[in-house]
DOFISE-264636 format. One record per residue (C-alpha): residue in one letter; x, y, z. Coordinates in steps of 0.05 Angstrom, whole numbers, plus 32768, in hexadecimal, padded with zeros to 4 digits. Layout:
# DOFISE-264636
vexza:east:north:up
a:X:Y:Z
...
# end
This chain:
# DOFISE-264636
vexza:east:north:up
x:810C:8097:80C2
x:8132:805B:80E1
x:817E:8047:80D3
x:8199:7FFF:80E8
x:81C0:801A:8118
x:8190:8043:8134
x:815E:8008:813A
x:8195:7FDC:8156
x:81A8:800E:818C
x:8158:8018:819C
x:8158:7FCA:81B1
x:818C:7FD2:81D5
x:8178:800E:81FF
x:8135:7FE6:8205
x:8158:7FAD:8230
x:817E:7FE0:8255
x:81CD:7FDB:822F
x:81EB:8018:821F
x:81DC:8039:81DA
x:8206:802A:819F
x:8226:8055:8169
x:8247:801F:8141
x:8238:7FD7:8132
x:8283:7FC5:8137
x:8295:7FDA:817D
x:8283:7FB9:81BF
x:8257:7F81:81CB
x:8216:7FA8:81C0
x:822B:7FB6:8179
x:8245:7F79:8169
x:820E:7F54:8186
x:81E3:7F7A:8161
x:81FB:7F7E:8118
x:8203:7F2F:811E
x:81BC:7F28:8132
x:81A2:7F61:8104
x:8192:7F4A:80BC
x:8182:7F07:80C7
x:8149:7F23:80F4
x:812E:7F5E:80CF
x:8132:7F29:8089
x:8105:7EFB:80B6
x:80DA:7F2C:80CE
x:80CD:7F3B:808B
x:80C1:7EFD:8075
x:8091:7EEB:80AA
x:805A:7F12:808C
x:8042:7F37:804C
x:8059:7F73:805F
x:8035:7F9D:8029
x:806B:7FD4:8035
x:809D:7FA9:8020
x:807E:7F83:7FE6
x:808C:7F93:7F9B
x:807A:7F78:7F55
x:80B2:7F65:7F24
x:80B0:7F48:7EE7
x:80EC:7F19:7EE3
x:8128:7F10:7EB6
x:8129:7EDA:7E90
x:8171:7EB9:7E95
x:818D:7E99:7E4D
x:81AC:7E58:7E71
x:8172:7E21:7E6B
x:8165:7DFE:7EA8
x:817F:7DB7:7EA8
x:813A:7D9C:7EC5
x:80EA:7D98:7EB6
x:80EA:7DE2:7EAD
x:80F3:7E10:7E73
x:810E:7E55:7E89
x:8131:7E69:7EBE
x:8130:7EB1:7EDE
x:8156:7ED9:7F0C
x:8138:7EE8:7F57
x:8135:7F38:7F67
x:817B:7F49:7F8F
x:8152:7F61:7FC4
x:811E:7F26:7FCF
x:8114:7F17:8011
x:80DB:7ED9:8001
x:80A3:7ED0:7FC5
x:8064:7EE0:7FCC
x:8041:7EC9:7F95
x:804F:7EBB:7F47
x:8021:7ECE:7F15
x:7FF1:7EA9:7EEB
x:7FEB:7E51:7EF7
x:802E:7E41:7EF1
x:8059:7E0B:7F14
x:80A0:7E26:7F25
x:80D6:7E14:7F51
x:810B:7E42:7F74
x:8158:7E31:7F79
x:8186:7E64:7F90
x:8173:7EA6:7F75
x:8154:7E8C:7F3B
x:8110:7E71:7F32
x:80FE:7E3A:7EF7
x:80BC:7E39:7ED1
x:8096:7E23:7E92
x:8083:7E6C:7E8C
x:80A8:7E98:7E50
x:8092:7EDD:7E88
x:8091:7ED7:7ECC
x:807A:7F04:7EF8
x:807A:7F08:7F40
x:8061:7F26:7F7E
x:80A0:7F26:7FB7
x:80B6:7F43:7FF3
x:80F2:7F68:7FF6
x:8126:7F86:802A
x:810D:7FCF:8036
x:813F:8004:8045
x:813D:800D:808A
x:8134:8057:8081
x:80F0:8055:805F
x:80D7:801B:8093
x:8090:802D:80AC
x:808F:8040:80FF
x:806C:8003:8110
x:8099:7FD3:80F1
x:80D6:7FFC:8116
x:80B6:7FE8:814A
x:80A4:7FA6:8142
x:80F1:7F92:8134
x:8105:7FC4:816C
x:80E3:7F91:81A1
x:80FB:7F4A:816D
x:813B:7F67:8179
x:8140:7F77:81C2
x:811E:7F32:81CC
x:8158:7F0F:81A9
x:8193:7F48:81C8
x:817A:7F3A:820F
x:8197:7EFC:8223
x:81E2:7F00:81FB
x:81DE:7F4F:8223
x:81BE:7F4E:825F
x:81B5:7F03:826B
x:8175:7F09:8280
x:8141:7ED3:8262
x:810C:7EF2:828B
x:8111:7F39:8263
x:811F:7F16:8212
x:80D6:7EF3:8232
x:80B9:7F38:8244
x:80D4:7F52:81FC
x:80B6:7F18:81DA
x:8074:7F2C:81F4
x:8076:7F6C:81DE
x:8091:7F5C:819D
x:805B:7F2C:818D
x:8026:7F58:81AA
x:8049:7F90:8178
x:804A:7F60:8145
x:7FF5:7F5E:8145
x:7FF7:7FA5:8147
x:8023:7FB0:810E
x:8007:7F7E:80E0
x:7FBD:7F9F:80EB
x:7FDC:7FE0:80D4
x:7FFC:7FC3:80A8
x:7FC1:7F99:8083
x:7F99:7FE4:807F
x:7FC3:7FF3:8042
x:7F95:7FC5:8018
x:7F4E:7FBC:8013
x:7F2E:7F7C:802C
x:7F22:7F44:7FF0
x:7EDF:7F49:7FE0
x:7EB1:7F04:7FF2
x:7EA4:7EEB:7FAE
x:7E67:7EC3:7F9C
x:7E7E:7E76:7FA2
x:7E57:7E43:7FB9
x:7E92:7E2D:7FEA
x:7E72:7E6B:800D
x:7E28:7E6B:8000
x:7E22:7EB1:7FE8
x:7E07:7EBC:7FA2
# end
């Protein structure tokens, strides 16, 4: 299982700098701890990730929203982006709260994993984001953050088709948008 630092110094290996051991020391650590969470947060959010998505039911908060809504609730500490919320409900999200007309909410949301429970393919898959972005402030090289984009994105197919596998396919449901009855 993957630490930060282990990914971090992966990346940097990848473009050819020297491993790391801290994130505070020399330009390769410091390059890559500033770079870091802002990339693995939008990696995550670039996809439903079905390892990294949970249901919550939220709290609801006993300050009344000053505007159209009715309740206000508190985003999960760990939210990376939402999903989806439950049931036909018009809602609107400000800070780390989220307004509604709704007395429960519920939601479906994607959170910030522990890096030590990441699946391999995502490791990956932020392994080459990350040595994309670390090769020109390192190496200054454009040509090899281009080579890393490529395999990133070509990772990036590869990982999301592993990634779909862990739910079946929505059935086609009779509808005559479709034709099938």
């Amino acid at each position: 299982m993957a630490q930060k630092i282990e990914i971090i110094s992966n990346a940097m290996i990848s473009i050819g700098a020297a491993p790391i051991s801290s994130l505070t020391e020399g330009t390769e650590g410091l390059v890559g701890n500033a770079l870091y969470e802002n990339t693995y947060r939008g990696l995550l959010a670039s996809h439903s990730w079905r390892f990294a998505t949970k249901k919550a039911q939220l709290a609801r908060l006993t300050e009344k929203p000053i505007n159209e809504y009715d309740y206000k609730y508190q985003l999960p500490s760990d939210l990376v982006t939402v999903v989806k919320v439950d049931g036909y409900t018009d809602y609107e999200i400000y800070g780390d709260n989220i307004y509604s007309n709704q007395p429960e909410l519920y939601i479906d949301y994607r959170y910030r994993v522990d890096e030590t429970i990441l699946p391999d393919y995502y490791v990956l898959t932020l392994q080459f984001l990350l040595a994309a972005q670390f090769a020109i402030p390192i190496t200054d090289n454009s040509q090899r953050a281009q080579v890393y984009q490529g395999l990133y994105e070509d990772q990036l197919r590869k990982a999301k088709a592993i990634d779909s596998m862990s739910r079946p396919q929505d059935a086609i449901v009779d509808s005559p948008l479709t034709g099938i009855h």
